[in-house]
C-alpha positions as CSV (number, residue, x, y, z in Angstrom):
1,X,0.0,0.0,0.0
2,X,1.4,3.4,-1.1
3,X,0.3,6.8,0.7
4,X,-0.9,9.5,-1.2
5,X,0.8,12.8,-0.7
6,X,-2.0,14.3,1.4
7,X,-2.0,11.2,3.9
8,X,2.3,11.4,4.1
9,X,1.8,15.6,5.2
10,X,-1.0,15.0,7.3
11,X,1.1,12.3,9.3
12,X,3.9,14.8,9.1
13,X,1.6,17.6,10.6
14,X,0.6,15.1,13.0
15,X,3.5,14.6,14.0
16,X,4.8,17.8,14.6
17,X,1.9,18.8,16.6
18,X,2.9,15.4,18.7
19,X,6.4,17.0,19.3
20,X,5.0,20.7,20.3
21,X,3.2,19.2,22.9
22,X,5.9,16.8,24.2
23,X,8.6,18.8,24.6
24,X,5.5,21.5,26.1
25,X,5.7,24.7,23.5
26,X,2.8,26.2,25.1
27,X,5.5,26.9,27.9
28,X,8.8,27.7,26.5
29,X,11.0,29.9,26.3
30,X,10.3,33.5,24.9
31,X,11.4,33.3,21.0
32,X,10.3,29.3,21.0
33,X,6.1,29.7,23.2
34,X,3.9,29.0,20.4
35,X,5.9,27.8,17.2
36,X,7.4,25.2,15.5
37,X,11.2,26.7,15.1
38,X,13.8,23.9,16.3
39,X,11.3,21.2,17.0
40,X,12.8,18.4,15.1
41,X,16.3,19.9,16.3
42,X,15.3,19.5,19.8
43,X,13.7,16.0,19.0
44,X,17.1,14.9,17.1
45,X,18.9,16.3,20.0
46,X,17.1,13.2,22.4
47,X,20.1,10.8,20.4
48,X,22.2,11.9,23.3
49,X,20.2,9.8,25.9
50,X,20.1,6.6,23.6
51,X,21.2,7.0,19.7
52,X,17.7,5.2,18.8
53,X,15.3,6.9,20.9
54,X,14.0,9.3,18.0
55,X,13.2,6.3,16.0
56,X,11.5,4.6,19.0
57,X,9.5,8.0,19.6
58,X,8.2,8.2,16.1
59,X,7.7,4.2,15.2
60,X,5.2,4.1,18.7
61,X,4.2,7.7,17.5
62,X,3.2,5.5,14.2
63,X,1.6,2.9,15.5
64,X,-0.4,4.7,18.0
65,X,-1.9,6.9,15.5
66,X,-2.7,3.8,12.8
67,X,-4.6,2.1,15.9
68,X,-6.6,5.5,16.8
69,X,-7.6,5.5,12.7
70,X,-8.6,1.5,12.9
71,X,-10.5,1.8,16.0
């Protein structure tokens, strides 16, 4: 099964939302509160706790979102 370029950005969109609220933007620092700017930096920047962790985040990320769509 191939996705259709709508689906792939509105998984991409998904996720970015997903990553505002984890690392808490509504609360950040002045400059950062309320955008996107060096979100996927700051998600990269989790390979200094364990080089896979990004790609855990996103593949549960994944998952979790194809199980809301099924149920």
């Amino acid at each position: 099964m191939q996705l259709k370029p709508y689906e792939i950005e509105n998984g991409q969109s998904k996720f970015m939302d997903f990553l505002y609220d984890l690392f808490d933007r509504d609360n950040a620092r002045d400059g950062l509160r309320g955008t996107y700017t060096g979100l996927w930096n700051q998600f990269e920047q989790l390979r200094v706790f364990d080089e896979s962790l990004p790609e855990m985040i996103r593949t549960k990320f994944i998952i979790d979102n194809h199980l809301n769509e099924v149920s």
